[in-house]
VOFIDREN-295675 format. One record per residue (C-alpha): residue in three letters; x, y, z; residue number from 1. Coordinates in steps of 0.02 Angstrom, whole numbers, plus 50000, padded with zeros to 5 digits. Example, Ala and Ser with C-alpha at 12.3 -4.5 7.8 and 13.67 -1.06 7.14 Angstrom:
<rs>
(r 'ALA', (50615, 49775, 50390), 1) (r 'SER', (50684, 49947, 50357), 2) 
</rs>
This chain:
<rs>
(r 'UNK', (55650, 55143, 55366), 1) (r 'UNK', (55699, 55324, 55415), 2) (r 'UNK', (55816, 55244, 55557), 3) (r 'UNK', (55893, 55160, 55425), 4) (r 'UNK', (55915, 55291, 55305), 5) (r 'UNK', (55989, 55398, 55440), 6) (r 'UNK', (56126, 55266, 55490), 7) (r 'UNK', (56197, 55259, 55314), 8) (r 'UNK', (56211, 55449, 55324), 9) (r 'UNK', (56075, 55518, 55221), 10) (r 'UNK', (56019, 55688, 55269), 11) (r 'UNK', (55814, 55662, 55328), 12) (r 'UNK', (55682, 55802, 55321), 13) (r 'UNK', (55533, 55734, 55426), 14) (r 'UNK', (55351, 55776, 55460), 15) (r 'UNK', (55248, 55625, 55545), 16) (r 'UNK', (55042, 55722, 55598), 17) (r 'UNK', (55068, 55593, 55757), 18) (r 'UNK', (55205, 55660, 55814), 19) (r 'UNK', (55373, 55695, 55729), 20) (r 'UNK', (55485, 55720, 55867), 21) (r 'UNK', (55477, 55572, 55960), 22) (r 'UNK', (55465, 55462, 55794), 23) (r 'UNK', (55607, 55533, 55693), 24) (r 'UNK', (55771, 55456, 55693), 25) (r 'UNK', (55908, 55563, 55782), 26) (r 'UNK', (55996, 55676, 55674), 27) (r 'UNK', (55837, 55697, 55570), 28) (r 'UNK', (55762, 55898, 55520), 29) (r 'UNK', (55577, 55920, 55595), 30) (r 'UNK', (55482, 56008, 55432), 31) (r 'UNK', (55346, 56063, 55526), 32) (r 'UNK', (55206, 56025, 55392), 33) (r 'UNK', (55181, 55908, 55209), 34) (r 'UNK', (55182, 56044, 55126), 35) (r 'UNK', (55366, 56107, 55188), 36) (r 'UNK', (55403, 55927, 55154), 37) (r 'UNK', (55372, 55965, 54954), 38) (r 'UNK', (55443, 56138, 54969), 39) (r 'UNK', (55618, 56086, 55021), 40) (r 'UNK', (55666, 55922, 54951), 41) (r 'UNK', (55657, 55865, 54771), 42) (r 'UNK', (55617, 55638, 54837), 43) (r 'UNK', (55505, 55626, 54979), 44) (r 'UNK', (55480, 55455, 55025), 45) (r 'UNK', (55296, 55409, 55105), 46) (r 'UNK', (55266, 55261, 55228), 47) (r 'UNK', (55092, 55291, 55301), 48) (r 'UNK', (54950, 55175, 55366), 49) (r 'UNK', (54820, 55141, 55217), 50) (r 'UNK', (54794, 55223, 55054), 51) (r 'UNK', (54679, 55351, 55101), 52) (r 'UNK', (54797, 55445, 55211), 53) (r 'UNK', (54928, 55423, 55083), 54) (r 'UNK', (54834, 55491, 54950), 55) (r 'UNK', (54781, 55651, 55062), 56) (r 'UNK', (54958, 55676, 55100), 57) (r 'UNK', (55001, 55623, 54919), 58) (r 'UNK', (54860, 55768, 54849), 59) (r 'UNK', (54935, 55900, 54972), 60) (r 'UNK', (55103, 55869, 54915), 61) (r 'UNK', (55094, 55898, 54746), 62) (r 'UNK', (54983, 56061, 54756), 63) (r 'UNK', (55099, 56134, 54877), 64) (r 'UNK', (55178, 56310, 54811), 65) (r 'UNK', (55309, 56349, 54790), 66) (r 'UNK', (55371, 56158, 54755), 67) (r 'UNK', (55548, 56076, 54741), 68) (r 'UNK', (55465, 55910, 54732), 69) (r 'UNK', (55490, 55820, 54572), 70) (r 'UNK', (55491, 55620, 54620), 71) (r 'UNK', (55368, 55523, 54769), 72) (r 'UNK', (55392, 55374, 54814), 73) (r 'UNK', (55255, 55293, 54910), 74) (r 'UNK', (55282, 55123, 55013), 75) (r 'UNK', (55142, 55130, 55082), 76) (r 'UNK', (55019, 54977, 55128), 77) (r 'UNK', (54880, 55015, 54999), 78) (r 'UNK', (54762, 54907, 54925), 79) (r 'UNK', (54771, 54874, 54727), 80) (r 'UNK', (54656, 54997, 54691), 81) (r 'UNK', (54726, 55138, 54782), 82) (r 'UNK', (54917, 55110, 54711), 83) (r 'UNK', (54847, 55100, 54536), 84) (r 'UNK', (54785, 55308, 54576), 85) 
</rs>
């Protein structure tokens, strides 16, 4: 999805815990951390493994200070339950 996004020229702050260099698409800014994710970018767009982790990073996003973050978009692969939190 980020590949993607990149290719039609849309400017990507990253931050993937396994690894965000050799993951993000070229072109791409490495954030360093979730929470510098929220700090610089009003959309952040998740796509993470189960709803647990997305939730964690979800909860550490939004509690992050100071924070541009306004809209989070999570595609996720979550269970019912977990996308209805």
């Amino acid at each position: 999805m980020a590949a993607n996004m990149a290719k039609a020229g849309h400017a990507l702050l990253c931050f993937d815990a396994a690894g965000t260099q050799a993951r993000m698409p070229a072109g791409a800014e490495d954030a360093g951390s979730v929470a510098a994710v929220a700090e610089r970018v009003r959309i952040a767009l998740l796509s993470l493994p189960d709803g647990k982790v997305s939730a964690t990073v979800a909860r550490e996003m939004l509690t992050a200070r100071p924070r541009k973050l306004e809209i989070l978009i999570d595609t996720s692969t979550t269970g019912m339950e977990d996308a209805e939190r």
